[in-house]
N, C-alpha and C positions, 0 to 999 in steps of 0.2 A: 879778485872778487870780494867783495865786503860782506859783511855778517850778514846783513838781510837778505841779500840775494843766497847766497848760503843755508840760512833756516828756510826758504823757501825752496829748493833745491830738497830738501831734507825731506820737506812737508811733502812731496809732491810722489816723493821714490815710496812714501810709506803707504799713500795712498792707494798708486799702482800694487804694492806688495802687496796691498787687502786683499783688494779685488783682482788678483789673479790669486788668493789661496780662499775668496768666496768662490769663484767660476770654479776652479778645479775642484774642489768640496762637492758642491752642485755637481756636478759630471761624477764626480765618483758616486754620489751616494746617488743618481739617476741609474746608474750602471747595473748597481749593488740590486736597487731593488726591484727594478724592472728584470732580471735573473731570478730573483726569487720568486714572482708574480707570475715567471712559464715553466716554473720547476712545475711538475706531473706532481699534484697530489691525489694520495687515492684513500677514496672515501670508501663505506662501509655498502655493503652489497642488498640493499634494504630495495620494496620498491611499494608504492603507491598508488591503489586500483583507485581510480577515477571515476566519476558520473558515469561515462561511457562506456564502463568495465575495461576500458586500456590501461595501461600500467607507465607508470615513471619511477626513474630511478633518483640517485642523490647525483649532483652536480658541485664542481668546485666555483668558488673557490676556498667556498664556506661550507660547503658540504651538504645544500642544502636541495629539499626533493622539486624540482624541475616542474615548469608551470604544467597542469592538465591542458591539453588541448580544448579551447572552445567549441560548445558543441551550439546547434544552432537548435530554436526552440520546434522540435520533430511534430507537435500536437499542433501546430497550424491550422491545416487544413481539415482535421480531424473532425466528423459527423458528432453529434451532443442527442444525447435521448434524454426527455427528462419524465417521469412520471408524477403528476401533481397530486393523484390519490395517494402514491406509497410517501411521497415528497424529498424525490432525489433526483439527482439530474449527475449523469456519468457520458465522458465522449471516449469514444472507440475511432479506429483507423478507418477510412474508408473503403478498404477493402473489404471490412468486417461486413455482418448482414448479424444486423439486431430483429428477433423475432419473439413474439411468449411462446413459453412451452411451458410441461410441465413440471414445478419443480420438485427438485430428489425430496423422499421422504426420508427424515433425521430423526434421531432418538432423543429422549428427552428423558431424563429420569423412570427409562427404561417403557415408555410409551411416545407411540409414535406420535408426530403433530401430525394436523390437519393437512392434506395434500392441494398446495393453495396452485395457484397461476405467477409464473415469473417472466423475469426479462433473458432470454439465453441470446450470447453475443457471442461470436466463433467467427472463423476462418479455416472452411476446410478439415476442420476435425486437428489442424496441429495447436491452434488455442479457443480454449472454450469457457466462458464465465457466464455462470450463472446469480439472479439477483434475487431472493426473493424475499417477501415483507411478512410481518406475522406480529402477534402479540408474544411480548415474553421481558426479560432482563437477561445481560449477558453473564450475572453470576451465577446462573443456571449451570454453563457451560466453564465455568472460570479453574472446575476443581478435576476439568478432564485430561488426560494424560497428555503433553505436548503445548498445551498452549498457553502462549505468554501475553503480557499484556503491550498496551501500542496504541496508538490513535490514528485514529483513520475520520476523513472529512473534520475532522477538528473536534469527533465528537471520542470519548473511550471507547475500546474495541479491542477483541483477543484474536490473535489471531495462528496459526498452525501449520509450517508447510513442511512438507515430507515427499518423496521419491516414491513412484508407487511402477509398476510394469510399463514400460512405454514412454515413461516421463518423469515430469511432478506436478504437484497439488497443494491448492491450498486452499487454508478455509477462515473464511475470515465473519465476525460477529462483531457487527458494528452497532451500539447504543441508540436506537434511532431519535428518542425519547424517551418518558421513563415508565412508558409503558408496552414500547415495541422496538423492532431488532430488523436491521436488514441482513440476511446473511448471504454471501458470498462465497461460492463453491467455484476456483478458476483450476485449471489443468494444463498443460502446457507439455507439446511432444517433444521427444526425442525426436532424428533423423536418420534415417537405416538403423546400422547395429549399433548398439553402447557397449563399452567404450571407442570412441575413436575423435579425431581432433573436429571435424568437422561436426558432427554429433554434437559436440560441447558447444561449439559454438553456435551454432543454433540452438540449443538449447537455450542457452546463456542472455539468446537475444530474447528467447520468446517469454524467459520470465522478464525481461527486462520490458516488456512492450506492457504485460499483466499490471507490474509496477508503476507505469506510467498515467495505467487507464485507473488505478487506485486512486495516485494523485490527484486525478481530475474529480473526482468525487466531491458532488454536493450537496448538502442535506438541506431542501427547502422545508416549505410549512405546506402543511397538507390540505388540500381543496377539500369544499366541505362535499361530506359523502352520506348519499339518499340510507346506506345501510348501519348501524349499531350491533357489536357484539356486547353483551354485557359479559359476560366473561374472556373475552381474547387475551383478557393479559392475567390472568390465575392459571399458574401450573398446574396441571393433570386438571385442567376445569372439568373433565366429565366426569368427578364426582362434587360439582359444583351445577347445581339448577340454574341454570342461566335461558338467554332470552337474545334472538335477531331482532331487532325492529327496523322494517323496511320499508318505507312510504308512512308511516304512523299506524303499521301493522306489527303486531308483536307475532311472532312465533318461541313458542316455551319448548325447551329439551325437553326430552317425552321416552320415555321407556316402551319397547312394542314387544312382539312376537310371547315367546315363553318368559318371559319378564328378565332375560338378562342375558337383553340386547338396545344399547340405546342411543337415539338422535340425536346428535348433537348439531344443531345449527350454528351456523358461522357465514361470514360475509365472503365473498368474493374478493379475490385479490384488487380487482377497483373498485369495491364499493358500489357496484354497478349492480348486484340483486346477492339474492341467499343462495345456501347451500345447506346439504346434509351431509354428515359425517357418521357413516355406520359404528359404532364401537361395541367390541365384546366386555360384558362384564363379568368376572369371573365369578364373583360372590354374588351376583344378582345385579337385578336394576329396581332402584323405588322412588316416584316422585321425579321423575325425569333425573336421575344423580346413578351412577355409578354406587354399590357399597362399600365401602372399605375395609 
């Protein structure tokens, strides 16, 4: 055999040598790390309540928490009230039955407001929200025990909820404008006795359903209205002489009986005619005003 044929002979065994100590490389380190990639890693016992109040834990191989299940959008089909005098519009479930009644009287630096007309949306007595519109500002309420601040319909709003016999509650003061206030009073039951697993979970759904009819909250612009407070939006207004005007009729606050007891006019919850509001004054009444 001659030299040529020789280094070629040479050239050829080294070639082969590569590529079977490339191929067997490959194979081992395929081996190596696919073993390592089903070794059991255990991650940390953590989990992650989702939209849907279900929960997830952490997953390998990163350790990372596991997608939430997609929920599908549940307000679809869901009924929309909108009221264009108060100028908000809110959707509830169809099972619900939206009706006015009358709304709860609340305190206000230690005198009650006016006893107006609201929107009450329920189901049977296990969820119940009330809407109701009024003059005021939510810093009224800002320094009361339990409530924190939050935005609701995109507007500022405090809101409070707590566990009361039967359930929970909440109460929510939303900014309507800057010179009125939608406030919302929702309640939500327990099922049979508390504590028990089933209990929770109904519970758990129906504040979740309250939460949802939140969401939906919209604050329009308010249709124009036949009636005028001049005072609706001054605190403790009944020691403030104020005035309805309804059709281009004025009615003035007016002191009556033994002079301390006095009128206070104010509009209807639509704007749709007047009202009277009896008030006691303690120190007397003068000039349609409360004394102080």
């Amino acid at each position: 055999m001659n030299k040529f044929n020789k280094g070629v002979a040479s050239l050829v065994a080294v070639i082969i040598i590569v590529v079977v100590v490339l191929i067997g490389g490959g194979v081992v380190y395929y081996y190596y790390t696919t073993k390592l990639e089903q070794k059991p890693i255990a991650c940390t016992e953590e989990a992650k309540i989702c939209s849907d109040g279900s929960a997830v834990g952490r997953i390998g191989p990163n350790c990372e928490f596991a997608q939430c299940p997609i929920v599908a959008d549940q307000t679809t089909d869901w009924e929309t009230y909108t009221n264009n005098i108060a100028g908000y519009q809110i959707e509830y479930p169809p099972s619900f039955v939206a009706e006015i009644s009358n709304c709860f009287v609340h305190k206000k630096d230690g005198q009650k407001l006016n006893d107006e007309k609201s929107l009450n949306i329920g189901d049977q007595e296990k969820i119940s929200v009330h809407i109701c519109y009024y003059g005021g500002i939510i810093d009224d309420f800002s320094k009361e025990d339990g409530f924190i601040s939050t935005t609701i319909g995109g507007r500022p709003a405090l809101k409070k909820e707590f566990e009361i016999r039967g359930g929970g509650r909440g109460w929510y003061y939303i900014q309507k404008d800057n010179s009125n206030i939608l406030f919302i009073d929702a309640s939500w039951a327990y099922s049979g006795i508390y504590p028990n697993t089933i209990a929770d979970e109904q519970f758990n759904k129906r504040k979740q359903t309250i939460d949802q009819m939140l969401s939906t909250l919209k604050l329009i612009g308010n249709s124009a209205s036949n009636c005028i407070d001049s005072d609706a939006s001054i605190p403790n207004n009944e020691y403030t002489k104020g005035f309805v005007e309804f059709n281009g009729v004025k009615h003035w606050d007016e002191c009556y009986g033994v002079l301390n007891h006095l009128q206070e006019y104010y509009c209807a919850w639509d704007g749709s005619n007047w009202k009277i509001s009896e008030v006691d004054c303690p120190k007397g009444c003068s000039d349609g005003a409360c004394i102080k």
